[in-house]
C-alpha positions as CSV (number, residue, x, y, z in Angstrom):
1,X,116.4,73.6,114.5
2,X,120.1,75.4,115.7
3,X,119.3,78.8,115.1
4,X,115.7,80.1,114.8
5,X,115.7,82.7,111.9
6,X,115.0,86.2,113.3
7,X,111.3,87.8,112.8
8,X,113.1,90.9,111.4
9,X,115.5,92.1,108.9
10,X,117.7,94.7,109.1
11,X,117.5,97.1,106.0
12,X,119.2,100.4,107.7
13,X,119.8,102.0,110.6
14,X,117.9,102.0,113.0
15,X,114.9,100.4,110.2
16,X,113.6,96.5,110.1
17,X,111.4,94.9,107.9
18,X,109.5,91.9,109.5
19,X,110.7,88.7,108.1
20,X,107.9,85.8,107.9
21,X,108.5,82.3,107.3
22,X,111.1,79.6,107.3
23,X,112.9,78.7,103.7
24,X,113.9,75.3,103.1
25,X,117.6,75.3,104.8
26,X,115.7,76.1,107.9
27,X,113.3,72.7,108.1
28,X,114.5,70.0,110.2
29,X,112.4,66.6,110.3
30,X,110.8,66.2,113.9
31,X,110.7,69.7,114.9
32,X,107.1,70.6,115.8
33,X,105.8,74.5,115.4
34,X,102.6,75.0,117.5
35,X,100.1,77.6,115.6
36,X,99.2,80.6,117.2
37,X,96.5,82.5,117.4
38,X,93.8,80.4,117.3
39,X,90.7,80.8,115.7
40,X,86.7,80.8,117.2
41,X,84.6,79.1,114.4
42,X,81.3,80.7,113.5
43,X,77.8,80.4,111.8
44,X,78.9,83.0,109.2
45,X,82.1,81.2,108.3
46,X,80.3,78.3,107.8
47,X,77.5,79.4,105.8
48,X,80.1,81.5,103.4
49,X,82.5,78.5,102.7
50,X,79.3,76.6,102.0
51,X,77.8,78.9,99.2
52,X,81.1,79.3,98.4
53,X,82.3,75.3,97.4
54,X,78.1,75.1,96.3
55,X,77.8,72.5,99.0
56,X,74.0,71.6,99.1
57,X,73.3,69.6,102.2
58,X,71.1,70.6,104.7
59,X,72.9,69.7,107.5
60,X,75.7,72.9,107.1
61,X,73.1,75.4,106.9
62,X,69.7,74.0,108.0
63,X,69.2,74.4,111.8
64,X,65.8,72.8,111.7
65,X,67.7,69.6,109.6
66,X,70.5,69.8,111.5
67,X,68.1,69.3,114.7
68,X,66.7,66.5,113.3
69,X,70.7,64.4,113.2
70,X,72.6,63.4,115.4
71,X,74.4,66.5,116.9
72,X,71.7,68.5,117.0
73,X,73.2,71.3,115.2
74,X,74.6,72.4,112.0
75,X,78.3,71.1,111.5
76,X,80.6,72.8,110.0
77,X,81.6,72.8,106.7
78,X,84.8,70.4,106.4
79,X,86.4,73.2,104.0
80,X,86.1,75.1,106.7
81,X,88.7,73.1,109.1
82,X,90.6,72.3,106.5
83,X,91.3,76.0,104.9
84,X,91.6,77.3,108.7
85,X,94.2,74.9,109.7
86,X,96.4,74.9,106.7
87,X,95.9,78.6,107.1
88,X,97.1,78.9,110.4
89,X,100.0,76.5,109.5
90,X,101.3,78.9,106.5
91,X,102.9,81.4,108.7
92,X,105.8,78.6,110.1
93,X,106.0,76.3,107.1
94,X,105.3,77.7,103.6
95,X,105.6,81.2,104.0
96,X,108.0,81.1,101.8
97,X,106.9,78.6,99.6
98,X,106.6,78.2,95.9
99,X,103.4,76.1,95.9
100,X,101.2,73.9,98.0
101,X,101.5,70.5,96.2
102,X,98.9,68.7,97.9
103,X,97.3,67.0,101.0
104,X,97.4,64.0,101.5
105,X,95.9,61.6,104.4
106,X,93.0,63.9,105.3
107,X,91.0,62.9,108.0
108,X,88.5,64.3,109.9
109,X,87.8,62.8,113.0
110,X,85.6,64.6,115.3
111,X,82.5,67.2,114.4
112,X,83.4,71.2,114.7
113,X,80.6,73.7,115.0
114,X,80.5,77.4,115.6
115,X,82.1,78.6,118.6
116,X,84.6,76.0,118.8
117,X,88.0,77.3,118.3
118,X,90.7,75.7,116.1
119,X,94.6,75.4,117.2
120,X,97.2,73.3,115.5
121,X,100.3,71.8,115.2
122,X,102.6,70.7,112.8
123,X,105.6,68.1,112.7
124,X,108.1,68.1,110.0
125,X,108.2,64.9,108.2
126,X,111.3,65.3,105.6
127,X,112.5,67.1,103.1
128,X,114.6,66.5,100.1
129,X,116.3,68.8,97.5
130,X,114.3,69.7,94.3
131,X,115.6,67.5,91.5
132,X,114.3,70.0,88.8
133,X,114.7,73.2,90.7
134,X,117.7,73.8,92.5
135,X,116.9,76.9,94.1
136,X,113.8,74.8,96.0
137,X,112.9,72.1,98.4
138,X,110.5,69.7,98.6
139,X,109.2,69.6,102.4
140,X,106.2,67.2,103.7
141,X,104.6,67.9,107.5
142,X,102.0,66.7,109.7
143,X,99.6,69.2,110.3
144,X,96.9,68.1,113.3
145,X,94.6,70.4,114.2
146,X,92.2,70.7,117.3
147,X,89.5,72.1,118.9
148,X,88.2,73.6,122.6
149,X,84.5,72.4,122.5
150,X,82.7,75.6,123.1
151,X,79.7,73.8,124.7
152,X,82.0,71.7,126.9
153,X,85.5,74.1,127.0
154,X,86.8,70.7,126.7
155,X,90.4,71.4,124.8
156,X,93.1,69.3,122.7
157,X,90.1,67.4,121.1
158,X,91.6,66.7,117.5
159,X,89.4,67.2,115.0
160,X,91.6,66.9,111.7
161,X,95.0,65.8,110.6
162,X,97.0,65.5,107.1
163,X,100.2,65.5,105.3
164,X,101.1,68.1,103.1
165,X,103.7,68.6,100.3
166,X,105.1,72.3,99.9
167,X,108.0,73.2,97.8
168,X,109.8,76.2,99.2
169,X,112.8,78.6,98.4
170,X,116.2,78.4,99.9
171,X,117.5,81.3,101.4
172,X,119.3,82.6,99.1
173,X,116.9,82.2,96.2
174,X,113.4,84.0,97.5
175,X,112.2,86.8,96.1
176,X,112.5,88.6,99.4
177,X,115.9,89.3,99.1
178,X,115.2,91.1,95.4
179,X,114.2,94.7,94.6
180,X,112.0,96.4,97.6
181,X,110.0,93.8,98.4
């Protein structure tokens, strides 16, 4: 990326408006954003994304189950880490998007719990002109997300990575630039 995009816009003297977001002339494959602040996990979020999705097993919300596996513990609901990581991943690559066309190569690869705390990182894979909307992009990046063990502090431990599609505005196309907004 030559020239990061400023966090705020001018809009009179002496005024700014805080800017969020990158539009699609501002992508460059390989450029990695790092997601900031993290976020500390906990029973609550866990148990509300559970009743939530109507997820049924025991072993998100059954302390007495969950003692009885593995870990020891209830794990955390994998909608969870998904929706926290693509959520912390909105602010530097669809921000300015026009929707969230899918994930793709999910995987999950180590156990979260409550009091761990999610970062993540994302890598831009490509991105390509809209045939059927010139005013848009198509861009595709690597989100991986990880955790610091809160029983261990261990940190950097991945615990989920994907691909996902997002079609975005160009510059001079957003809705940001119109009315008051």
């Amino acid at each position: 990326m030559e020239k990061l995009p400023s966090a705020y816009k001018q809009v009179g003297p002496n005024r700014y408006r805080e800017a969020y977001g990158l539009f699609y002339e501002d992508f460059t494959p390989g450029d990695v954003f790092e997601h900031r602040p993290g976020r500390t996990l906990t029973e609550t979020d866990n148990i509300y994304m559970t009743l939530l999705a109507m997820n049924t097993h025991p072993l998100h919300f059954d302390s007495a189950y969950a003692n009885a596996t593995q870990w020891k513990r209830p794990l955390m609901n994998s909608l969870v880490t998904i929706s926290v990581v693509t959520g912390m991943s909105v602010h530097s690559t669809s921000q300015n998007g026009v929707a969230n066309l899918g994930w793709d190569k999910v995987r999950l690869v180590n156990p979260v719990f409550a009091g761990d705390t999610l970062y993540a990182e994302t890598t831009v894979v490509s991105k390509r002109e809209s045939e059927s909307r010139p005013t848009q992009g198509l861009v595709t990046a690597h989100t991986v997300g990880m955790k610091v063990d809160a029983q261990t502090g261990q940190s950097g431990i991945v615990v989920i990575e994907f691909d996902r599609t997002f079609l975005v505005y160009k510059r001079e196309h957003s809705p940001l630039g119109k009315a008051n907004y």
